[in-house]
mmJSON file of the N, C-alpha and C atoms, coordinates in Angstrom:
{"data_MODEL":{"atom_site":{
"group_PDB":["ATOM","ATOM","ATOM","ATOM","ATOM","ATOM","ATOM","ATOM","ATOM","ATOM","ATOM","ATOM","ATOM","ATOM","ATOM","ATOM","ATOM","ATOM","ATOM","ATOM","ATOM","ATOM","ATOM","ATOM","ATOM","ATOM","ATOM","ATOM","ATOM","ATOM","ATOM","ATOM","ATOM","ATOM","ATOM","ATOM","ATOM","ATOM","ATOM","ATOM","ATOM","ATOM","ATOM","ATOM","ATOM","ATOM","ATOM","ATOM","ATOM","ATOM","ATOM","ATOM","ATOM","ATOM","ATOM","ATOM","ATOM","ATOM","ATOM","ATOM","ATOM","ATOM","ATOM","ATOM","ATOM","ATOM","ATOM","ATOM","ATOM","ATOM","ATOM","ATOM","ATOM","ATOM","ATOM","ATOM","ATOM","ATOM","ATOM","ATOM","ATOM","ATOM","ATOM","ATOM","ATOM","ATOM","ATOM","ATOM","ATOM","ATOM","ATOM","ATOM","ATOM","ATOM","ATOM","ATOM","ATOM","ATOM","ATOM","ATOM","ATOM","ATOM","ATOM","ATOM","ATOM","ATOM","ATOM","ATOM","ATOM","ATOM","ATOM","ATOM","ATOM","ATOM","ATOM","ATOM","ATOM","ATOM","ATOM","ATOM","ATOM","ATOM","ATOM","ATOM","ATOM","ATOM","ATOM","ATOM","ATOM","ATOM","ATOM","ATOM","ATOM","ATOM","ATOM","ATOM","ATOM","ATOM","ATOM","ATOM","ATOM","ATOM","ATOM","ATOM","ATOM","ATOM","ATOM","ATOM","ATOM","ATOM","ATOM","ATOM","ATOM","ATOM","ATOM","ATOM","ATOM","ATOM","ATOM","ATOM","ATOM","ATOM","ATOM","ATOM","ATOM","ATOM","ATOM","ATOM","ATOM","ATOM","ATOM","ATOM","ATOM","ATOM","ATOM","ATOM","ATOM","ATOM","ATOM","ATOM","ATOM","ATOM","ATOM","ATOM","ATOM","ATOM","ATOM","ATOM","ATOM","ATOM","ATOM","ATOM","ATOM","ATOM","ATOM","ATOM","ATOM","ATOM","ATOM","ATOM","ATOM","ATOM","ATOM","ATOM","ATOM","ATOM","ATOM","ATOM","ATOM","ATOM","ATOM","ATOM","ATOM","ATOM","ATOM","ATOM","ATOM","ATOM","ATOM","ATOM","ATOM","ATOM","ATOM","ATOM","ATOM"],
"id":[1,2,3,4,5,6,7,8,9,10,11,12,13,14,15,16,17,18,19,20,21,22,23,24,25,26,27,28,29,30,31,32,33,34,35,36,37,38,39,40,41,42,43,44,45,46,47,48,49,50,51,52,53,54,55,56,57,58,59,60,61,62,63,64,65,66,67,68,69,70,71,72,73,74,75,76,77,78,79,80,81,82,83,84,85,86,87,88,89,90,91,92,93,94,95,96,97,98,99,100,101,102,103,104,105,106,107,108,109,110,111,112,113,114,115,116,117,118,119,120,121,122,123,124,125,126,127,128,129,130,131,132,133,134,135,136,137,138,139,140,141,142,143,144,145,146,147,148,149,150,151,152,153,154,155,156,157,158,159,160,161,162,163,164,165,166,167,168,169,170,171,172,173,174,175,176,177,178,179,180,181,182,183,184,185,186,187,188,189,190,191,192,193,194,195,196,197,198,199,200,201,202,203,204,205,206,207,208,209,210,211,212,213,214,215,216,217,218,219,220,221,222,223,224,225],
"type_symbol":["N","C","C","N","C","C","N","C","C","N","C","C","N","C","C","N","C","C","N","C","C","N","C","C","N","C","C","N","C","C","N","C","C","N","C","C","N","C","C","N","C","C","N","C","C","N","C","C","N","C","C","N","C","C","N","C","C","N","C","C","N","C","C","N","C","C","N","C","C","N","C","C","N","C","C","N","C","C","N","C","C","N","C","C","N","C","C","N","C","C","N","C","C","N","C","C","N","C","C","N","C","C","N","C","C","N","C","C","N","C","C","N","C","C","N","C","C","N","C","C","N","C","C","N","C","C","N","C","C","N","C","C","N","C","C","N","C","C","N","C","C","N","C","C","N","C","C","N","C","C","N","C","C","N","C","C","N","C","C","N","C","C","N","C","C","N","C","C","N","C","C","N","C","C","N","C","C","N","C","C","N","C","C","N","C","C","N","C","C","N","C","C","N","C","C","N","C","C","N","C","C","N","C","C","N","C","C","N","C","C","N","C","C","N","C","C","N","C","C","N","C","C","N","C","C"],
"label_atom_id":["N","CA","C","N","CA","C","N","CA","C","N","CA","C","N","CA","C","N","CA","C","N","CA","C","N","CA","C","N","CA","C","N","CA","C","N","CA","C","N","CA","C","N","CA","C","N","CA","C","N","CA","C","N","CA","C","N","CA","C","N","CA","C","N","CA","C","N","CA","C","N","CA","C","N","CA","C","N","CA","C","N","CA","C","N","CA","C","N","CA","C","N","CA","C","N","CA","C","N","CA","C","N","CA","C","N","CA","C","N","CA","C","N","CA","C","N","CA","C","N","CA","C","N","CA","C","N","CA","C","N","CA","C","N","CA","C","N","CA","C","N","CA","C","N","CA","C","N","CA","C","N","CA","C","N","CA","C","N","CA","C","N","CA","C","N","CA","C","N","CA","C","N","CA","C","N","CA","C","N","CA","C","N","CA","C","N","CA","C","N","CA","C","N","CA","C","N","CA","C","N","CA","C","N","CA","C","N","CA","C","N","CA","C","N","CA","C","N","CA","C","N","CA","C","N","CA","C","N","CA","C","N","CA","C","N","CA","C","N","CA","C","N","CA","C","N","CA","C","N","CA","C","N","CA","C","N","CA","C","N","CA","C"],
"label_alt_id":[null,null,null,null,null,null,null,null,null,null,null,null,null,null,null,null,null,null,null,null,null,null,null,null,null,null,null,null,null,null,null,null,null,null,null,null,null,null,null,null,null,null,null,null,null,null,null,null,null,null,null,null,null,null,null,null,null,null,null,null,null,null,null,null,null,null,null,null,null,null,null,null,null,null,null,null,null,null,null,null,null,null,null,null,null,null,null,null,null,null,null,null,null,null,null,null,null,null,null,null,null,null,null,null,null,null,null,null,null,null,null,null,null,null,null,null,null,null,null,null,null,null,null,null,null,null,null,null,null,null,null,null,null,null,null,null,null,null,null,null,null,null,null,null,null,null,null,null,null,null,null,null,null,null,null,null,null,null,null,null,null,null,null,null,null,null,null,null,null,null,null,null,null,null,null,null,null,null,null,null,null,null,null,null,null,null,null,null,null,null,null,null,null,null,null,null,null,null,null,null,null,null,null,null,null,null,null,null,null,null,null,null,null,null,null,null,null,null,null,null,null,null,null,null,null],
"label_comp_id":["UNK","UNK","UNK","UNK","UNK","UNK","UNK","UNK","UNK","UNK","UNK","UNK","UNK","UNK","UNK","UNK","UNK","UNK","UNK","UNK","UNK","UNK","UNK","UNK","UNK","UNK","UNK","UNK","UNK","UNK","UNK","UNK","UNK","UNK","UNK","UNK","UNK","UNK","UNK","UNK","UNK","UNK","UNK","UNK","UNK","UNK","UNK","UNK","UNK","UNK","UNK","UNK","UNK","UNK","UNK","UNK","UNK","UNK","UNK","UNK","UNK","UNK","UNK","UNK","UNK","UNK","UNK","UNK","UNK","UNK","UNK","UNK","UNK","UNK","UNK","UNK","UNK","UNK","UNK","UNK","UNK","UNK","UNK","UNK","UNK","UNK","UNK","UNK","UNK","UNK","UNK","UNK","UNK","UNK","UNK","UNK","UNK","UNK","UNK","UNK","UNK","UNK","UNK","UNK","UNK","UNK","UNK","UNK","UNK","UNK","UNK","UNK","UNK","UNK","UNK","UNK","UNK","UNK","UNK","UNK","UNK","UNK","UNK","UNK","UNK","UNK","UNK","UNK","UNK","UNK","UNK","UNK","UNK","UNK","UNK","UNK","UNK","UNK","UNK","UNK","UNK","UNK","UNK","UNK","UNK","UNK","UNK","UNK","UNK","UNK","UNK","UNK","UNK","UNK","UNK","UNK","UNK","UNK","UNK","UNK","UNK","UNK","UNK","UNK","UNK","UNK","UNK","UNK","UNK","UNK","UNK","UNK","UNK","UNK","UNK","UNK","UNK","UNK","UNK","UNK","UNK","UNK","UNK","UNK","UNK","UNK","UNK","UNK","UNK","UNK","UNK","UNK","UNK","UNK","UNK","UNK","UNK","UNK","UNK","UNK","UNK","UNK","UNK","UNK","UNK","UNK","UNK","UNK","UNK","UNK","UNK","UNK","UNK","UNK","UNK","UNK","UNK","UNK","UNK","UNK","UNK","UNK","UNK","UNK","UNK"],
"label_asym_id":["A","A","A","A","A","A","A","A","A","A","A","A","A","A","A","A","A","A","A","A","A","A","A","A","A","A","A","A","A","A","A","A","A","A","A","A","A","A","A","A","A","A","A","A","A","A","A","A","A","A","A","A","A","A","A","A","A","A","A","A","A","A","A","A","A","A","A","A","A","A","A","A","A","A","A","A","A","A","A","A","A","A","A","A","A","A","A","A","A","A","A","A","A","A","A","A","A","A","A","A","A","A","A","A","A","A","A","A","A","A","A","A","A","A","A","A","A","A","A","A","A","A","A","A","A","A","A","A","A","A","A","A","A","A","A","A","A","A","A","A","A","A","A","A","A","A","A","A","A","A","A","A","A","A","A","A","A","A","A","A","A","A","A","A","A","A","A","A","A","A","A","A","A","A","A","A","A","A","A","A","A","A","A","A","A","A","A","A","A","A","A","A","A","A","A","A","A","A","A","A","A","A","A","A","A","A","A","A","A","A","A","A","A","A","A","A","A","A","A","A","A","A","A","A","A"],
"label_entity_id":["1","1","1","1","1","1","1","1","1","1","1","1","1","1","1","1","1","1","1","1","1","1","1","1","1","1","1","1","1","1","1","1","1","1","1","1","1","1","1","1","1","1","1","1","1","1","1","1","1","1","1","1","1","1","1","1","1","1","1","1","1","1","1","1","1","1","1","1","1","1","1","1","1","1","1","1","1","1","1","1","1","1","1","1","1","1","1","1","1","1","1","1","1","1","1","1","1","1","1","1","1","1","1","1","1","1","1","1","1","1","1","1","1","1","1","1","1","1","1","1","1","1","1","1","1","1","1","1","1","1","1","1","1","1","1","1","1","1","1","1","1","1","1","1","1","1","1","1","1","1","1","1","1","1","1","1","1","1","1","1","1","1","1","1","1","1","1","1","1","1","1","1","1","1","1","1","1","1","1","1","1","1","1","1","1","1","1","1","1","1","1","1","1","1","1","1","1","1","1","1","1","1","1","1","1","1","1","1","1","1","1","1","1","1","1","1","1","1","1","1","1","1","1","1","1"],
"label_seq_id":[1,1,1,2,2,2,3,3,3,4,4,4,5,5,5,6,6,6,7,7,7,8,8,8,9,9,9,10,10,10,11,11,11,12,12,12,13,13,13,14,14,14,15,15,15,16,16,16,17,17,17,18,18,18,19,19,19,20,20,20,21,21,21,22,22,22,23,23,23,24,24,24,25,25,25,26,26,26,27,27,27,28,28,28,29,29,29,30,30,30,31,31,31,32,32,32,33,33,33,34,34,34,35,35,35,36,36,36,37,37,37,38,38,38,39,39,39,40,40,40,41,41,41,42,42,42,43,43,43,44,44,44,45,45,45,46,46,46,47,47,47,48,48,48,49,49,49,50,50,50,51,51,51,52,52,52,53,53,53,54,54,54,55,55,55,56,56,56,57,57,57,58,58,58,59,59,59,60,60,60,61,61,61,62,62,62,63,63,63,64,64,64,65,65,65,66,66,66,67,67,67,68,68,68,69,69,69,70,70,70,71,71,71,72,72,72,73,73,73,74,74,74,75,75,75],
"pdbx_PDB_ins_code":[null,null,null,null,null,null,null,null,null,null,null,null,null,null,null,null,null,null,null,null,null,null,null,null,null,null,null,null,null,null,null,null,null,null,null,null,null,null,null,null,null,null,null,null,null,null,null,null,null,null,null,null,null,null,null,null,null,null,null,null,null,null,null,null,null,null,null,null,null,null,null,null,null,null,null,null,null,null,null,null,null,null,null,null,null,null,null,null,null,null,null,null,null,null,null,null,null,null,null,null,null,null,null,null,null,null,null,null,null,null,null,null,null,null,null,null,null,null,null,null,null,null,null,null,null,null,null,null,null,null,null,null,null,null,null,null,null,null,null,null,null,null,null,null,null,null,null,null,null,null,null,null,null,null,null,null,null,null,null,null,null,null,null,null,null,null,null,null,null,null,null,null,null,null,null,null,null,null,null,null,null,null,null,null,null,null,null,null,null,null,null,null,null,null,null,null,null,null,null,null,null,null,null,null,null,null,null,null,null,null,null,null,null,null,null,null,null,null,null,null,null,null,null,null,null],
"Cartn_x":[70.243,70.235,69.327,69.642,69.33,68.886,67.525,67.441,67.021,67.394,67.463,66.166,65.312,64.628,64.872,64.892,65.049,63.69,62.864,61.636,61.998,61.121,61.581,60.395,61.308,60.501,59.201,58.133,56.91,56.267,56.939,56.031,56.119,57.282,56.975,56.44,56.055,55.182,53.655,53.255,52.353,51.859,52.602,52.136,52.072,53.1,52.575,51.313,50.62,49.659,48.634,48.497,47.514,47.737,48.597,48.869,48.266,48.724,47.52,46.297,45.547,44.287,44.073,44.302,43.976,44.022,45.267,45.329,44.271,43.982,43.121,41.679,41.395,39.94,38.72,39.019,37.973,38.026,38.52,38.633,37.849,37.682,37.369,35.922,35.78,34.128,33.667,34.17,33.766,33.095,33.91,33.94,32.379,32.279,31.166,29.999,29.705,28.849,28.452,29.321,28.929,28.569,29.16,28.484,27.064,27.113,25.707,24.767,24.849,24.136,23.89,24.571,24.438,24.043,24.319,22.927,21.481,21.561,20.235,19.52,19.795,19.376,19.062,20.404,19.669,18.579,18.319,17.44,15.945,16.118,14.694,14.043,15.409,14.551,14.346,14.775,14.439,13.429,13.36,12.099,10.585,9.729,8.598,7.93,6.917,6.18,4.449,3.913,2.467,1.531,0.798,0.369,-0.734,-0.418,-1.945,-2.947,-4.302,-5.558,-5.987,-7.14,-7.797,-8.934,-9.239,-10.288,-12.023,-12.021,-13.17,-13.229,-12.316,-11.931,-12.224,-11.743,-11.911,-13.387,-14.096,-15.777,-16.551,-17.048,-17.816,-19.577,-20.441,-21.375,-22.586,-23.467,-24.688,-25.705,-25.503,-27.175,-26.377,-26.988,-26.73,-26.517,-26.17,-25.384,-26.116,-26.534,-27.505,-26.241,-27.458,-26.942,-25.967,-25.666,-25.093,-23.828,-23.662,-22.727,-21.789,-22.682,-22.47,-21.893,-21.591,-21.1,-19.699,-19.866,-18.412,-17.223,-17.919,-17.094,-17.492,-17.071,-17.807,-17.604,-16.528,-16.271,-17.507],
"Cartn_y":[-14.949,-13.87,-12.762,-11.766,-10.851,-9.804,-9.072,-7.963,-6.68,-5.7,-4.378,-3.366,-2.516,-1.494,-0.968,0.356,1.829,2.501,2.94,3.765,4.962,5.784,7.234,7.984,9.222,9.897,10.196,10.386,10.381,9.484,8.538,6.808,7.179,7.405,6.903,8.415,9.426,10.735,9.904,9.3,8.751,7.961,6.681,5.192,6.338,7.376,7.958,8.706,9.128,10.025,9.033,7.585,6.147,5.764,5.627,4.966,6.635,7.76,8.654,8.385,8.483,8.51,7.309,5.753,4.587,5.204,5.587,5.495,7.133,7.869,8.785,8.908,8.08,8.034,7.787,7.06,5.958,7.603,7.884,8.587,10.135,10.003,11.639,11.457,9.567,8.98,9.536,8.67,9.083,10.256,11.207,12.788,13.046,12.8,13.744,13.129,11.696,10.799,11.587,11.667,11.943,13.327,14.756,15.454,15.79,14.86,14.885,14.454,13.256,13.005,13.977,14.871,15.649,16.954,17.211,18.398,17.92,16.432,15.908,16.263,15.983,15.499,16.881,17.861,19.523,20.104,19.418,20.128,19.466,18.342,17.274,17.725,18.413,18.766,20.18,20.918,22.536,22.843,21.976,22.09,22.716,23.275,23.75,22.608,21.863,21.026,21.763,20.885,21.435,20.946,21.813,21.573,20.416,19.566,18.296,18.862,18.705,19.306,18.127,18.04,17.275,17.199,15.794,15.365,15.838,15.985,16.637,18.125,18.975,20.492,20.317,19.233,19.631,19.166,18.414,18.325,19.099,20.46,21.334,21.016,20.414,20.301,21.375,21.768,22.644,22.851,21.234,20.791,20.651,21.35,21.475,19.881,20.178,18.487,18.498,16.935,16.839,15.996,16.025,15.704,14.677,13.615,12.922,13.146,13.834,14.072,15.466,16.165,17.283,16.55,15.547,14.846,14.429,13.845,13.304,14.14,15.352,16.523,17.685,18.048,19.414,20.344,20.112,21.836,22.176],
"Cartn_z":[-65.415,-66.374,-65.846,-65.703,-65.577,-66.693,-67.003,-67.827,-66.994,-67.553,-66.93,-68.097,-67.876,-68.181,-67.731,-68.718,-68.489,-68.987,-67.828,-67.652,-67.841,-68.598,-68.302,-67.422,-67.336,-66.258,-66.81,-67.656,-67.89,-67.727,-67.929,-67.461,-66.3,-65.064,-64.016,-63.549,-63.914,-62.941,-63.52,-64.417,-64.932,-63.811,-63.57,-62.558,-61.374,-60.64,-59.461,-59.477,-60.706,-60.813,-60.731,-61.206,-61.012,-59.587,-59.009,-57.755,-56.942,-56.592,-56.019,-55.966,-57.538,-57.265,-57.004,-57.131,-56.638,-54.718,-54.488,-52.887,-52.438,-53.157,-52.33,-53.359,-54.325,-54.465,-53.604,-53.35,-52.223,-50.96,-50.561,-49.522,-50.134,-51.519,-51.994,-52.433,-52.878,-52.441,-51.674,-50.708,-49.262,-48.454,-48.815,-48.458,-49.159,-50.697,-50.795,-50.959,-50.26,-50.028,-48.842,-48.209,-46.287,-46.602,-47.912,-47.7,-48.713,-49.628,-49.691,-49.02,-48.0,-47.134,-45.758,-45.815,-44.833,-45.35,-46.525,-46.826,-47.17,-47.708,-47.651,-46.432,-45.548,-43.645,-43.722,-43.874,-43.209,-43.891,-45.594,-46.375,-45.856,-45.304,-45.294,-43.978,-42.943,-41.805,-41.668,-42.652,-42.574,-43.269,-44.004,-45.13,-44.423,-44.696,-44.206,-44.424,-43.315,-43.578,-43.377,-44.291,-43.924,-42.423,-41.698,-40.507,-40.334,-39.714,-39.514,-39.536,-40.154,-40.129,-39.55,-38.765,-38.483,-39.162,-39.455,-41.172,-40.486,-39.485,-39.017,-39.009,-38.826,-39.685,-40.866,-41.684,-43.488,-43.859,-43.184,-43.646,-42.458,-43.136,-42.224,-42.488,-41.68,-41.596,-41.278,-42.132,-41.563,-40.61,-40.379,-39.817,-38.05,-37.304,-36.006,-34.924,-34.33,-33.454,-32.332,-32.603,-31.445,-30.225,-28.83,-27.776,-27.603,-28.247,-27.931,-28.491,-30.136,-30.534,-29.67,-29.396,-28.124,-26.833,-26.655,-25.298,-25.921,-27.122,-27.715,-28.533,-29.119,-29.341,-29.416,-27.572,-27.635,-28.303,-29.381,-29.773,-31.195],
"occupancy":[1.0,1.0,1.0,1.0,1.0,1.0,1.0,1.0,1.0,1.0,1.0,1.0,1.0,1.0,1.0,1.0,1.0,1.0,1.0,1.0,1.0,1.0,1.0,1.0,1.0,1.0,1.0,1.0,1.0,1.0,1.0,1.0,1.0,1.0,1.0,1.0,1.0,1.0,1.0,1.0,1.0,1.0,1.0,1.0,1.0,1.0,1.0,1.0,1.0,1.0,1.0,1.0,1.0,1.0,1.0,1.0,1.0,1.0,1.0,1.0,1.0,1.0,1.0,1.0,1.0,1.0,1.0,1.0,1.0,1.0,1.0,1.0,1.0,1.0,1.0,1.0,1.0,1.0,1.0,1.0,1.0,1.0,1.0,1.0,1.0,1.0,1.0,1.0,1.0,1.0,1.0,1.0,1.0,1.0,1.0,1.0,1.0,1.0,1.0,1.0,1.0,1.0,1.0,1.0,1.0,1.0,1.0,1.0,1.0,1.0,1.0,1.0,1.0,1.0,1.0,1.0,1.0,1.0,1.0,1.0,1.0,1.0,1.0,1.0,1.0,1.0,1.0,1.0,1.0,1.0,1.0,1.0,1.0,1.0,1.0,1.0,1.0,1.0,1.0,1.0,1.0,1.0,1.0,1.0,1.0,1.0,1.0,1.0,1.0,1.0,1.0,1.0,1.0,1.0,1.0,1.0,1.0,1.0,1.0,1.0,1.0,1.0,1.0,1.0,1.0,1.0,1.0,1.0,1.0,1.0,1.0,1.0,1.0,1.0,1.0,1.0,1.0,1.0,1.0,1.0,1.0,1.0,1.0,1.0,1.0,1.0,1.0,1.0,1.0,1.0,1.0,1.0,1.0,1.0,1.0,1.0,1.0,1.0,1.0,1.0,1.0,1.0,1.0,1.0,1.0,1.0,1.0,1.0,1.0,1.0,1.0,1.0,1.0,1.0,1.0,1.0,1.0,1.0,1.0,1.0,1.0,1.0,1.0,1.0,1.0],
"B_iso_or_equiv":[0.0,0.0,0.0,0.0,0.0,0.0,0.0,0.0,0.0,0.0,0.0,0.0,0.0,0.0,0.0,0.0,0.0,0.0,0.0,0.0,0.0,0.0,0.0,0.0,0.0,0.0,0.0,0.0,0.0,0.0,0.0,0.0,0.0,0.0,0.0,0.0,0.0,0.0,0.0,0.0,0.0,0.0,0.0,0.0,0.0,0.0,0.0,0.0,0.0,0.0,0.0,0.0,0.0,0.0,0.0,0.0,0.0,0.0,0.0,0.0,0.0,0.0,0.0,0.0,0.0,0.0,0.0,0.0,0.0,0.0,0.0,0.0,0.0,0.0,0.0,0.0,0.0,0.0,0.0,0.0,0.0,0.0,0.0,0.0,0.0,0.0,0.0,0.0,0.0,0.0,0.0,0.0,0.0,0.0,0.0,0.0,0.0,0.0,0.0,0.0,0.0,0.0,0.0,0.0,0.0,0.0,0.0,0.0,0.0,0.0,0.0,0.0,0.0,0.0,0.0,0.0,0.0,0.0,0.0,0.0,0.0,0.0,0.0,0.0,0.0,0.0,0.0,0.0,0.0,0.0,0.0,0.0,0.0,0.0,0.0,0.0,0.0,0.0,0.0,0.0,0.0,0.0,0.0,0.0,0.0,0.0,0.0,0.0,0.0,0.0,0.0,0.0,0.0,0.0,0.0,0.0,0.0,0.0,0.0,0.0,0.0,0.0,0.0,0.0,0.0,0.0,0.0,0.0,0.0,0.0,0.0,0.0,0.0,0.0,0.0,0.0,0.0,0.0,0.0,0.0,0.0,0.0,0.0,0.0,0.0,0.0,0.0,0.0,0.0,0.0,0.0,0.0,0.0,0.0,0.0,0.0,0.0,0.0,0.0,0.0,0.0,0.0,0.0,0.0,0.0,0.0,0.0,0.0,0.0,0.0,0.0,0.0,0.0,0.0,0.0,0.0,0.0,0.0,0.0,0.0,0.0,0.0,0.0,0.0,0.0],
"pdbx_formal_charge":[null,null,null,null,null,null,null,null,null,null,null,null,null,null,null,null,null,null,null,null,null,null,null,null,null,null,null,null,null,null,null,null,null,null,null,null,null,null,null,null,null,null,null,null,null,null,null,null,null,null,null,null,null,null,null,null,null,null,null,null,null,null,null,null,null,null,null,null,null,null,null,null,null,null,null,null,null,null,null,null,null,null,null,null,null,null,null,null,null,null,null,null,null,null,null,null,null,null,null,null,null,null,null,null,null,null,null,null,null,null,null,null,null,null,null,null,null,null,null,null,null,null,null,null,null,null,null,null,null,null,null,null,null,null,null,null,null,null,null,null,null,null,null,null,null,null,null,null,null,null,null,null,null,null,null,null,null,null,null,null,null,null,null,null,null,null,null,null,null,null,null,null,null,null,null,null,null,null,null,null,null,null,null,null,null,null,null,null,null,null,null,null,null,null,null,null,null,null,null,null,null,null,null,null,null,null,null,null,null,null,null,null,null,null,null,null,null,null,null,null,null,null,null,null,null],
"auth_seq_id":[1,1,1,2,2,2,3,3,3,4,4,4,5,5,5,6,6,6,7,7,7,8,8,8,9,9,9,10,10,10,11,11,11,12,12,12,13,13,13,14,14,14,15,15,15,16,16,16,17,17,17,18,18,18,19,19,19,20,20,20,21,21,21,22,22,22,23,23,23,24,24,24,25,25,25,26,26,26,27,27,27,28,28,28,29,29,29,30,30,30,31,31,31,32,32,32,33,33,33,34,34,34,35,35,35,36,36,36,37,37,37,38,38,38,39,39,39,40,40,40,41,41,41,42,42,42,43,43,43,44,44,44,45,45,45,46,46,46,47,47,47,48,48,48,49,49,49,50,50,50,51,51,51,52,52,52,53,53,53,54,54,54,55,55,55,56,56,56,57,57,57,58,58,58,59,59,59,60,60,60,61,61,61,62,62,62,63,63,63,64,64,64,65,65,65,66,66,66,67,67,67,68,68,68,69,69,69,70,70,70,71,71,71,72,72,72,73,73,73,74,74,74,75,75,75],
"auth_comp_id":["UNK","UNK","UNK","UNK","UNK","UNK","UNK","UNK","UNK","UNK","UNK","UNK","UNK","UNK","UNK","UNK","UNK","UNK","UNK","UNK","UNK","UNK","UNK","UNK","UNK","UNK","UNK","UNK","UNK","UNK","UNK","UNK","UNK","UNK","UNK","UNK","UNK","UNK","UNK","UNK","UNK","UNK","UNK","UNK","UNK","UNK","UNK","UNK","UNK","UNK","UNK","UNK","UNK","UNK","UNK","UNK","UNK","UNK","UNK","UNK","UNK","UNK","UNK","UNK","UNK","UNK","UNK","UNK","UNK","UNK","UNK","UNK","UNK","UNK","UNK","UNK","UNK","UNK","UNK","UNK","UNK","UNK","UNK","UNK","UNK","UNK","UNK","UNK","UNK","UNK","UNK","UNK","UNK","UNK","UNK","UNK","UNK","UNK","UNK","UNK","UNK","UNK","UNK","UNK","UNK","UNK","UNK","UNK","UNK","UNK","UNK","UNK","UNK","UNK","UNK","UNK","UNK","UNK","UNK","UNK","UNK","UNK","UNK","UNK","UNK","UNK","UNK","UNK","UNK","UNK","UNK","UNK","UNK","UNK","UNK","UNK","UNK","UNK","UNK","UNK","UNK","UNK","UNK","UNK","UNK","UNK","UNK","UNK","UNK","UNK","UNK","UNK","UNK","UNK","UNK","UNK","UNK","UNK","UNK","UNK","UNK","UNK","UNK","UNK","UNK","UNK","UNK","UNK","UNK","UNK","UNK","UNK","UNK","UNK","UNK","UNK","UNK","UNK","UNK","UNK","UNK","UNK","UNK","UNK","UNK","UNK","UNK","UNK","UNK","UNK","UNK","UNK","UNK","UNK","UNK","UNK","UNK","UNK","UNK","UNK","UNK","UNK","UNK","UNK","UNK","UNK","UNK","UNK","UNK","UNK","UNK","UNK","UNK","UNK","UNK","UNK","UNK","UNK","UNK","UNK","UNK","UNK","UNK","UNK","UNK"],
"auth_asym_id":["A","A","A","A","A","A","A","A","A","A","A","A","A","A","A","A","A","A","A","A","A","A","A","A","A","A","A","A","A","A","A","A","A","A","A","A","A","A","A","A","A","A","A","A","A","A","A","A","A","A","A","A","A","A","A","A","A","A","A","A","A","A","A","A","A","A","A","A","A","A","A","A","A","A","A","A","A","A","A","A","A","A","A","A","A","A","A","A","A","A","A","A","A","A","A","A","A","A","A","A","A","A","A","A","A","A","A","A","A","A","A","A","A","A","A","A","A","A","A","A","A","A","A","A","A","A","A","A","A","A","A","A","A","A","A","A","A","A","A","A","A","A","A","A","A","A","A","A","A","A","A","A","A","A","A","A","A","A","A","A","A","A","A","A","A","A","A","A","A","A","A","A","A","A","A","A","A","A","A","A","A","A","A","A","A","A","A","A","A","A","A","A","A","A","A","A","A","A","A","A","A","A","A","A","A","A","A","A","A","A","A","A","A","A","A","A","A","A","A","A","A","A","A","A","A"],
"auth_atom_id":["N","CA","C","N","CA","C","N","CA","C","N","CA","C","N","CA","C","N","CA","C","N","CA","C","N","CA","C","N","CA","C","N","CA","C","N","CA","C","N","CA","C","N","CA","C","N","CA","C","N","CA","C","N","CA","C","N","CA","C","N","CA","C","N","CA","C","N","CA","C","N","CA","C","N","CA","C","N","CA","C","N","CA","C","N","CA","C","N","CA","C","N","CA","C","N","CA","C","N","CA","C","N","CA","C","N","CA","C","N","CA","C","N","CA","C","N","CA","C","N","CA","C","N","CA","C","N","CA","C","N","CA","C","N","CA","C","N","CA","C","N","CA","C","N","CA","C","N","CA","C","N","CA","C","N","CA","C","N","CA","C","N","CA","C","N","CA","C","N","CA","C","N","CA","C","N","CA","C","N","CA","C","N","CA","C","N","CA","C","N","CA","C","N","CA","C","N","CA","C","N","CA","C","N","CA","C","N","CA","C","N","CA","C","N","CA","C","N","CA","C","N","CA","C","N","CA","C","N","CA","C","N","CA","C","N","CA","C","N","CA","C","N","CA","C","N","CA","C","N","CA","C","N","CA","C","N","CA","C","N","CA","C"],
"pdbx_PDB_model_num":[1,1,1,1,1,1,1,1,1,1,1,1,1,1,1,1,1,1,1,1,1,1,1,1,1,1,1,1,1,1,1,1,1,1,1,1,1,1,1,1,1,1,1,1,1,1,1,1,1,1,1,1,1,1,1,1,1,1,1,1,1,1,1,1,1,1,1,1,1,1,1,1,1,1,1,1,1,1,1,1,1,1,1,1,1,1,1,1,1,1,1,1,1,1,1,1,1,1,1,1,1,1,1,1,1,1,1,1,1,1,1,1,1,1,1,1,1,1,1,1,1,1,1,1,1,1,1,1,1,1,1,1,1,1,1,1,1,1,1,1,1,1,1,1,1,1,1,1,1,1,1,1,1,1,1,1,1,1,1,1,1,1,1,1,1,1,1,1,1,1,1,1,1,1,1,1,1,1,1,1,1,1,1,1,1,1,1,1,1,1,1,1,1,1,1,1,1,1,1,1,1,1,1,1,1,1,1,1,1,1,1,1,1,1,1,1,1,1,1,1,1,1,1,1,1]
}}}
């Protein structure tokens, strides 16, 4: 025995409009994963970073440097 359905055309532009995005979602993921990760990367390395100070620049001392410290950093 055999039974027969008759679909009409809104059901089936419907299942093709589910079966698209099933077959090109993943791929439209994809796309704006890779391009948010790639304006991440250009924003993280264009970014202005602040310059290394050296922690002996940031404590300025009054009292004059004797000889030995004068041998280990002359400046």
């Amino acid at each position: 025995m055999q039974q027969v359905v008759t679909v009409g055309d809104d059901v089936i532009s419907e299942i093709r409009m589910v079966r698209a995005l099933a077959d090109w979602g993943g791929v439209v993921c994809a796309i704006l994963a890779l391009t948010f990760a790639t304006l991440t990367a250009i924003a993280s390395c264009c970014c202005t970073r602040p310059k290394y100070s050296k922690p002996e620049d940031l404590i300025k001392s009054d009292r004059p440097k004797d000889e030995a410290e004068l041998k280990l950093n002359p400046k």
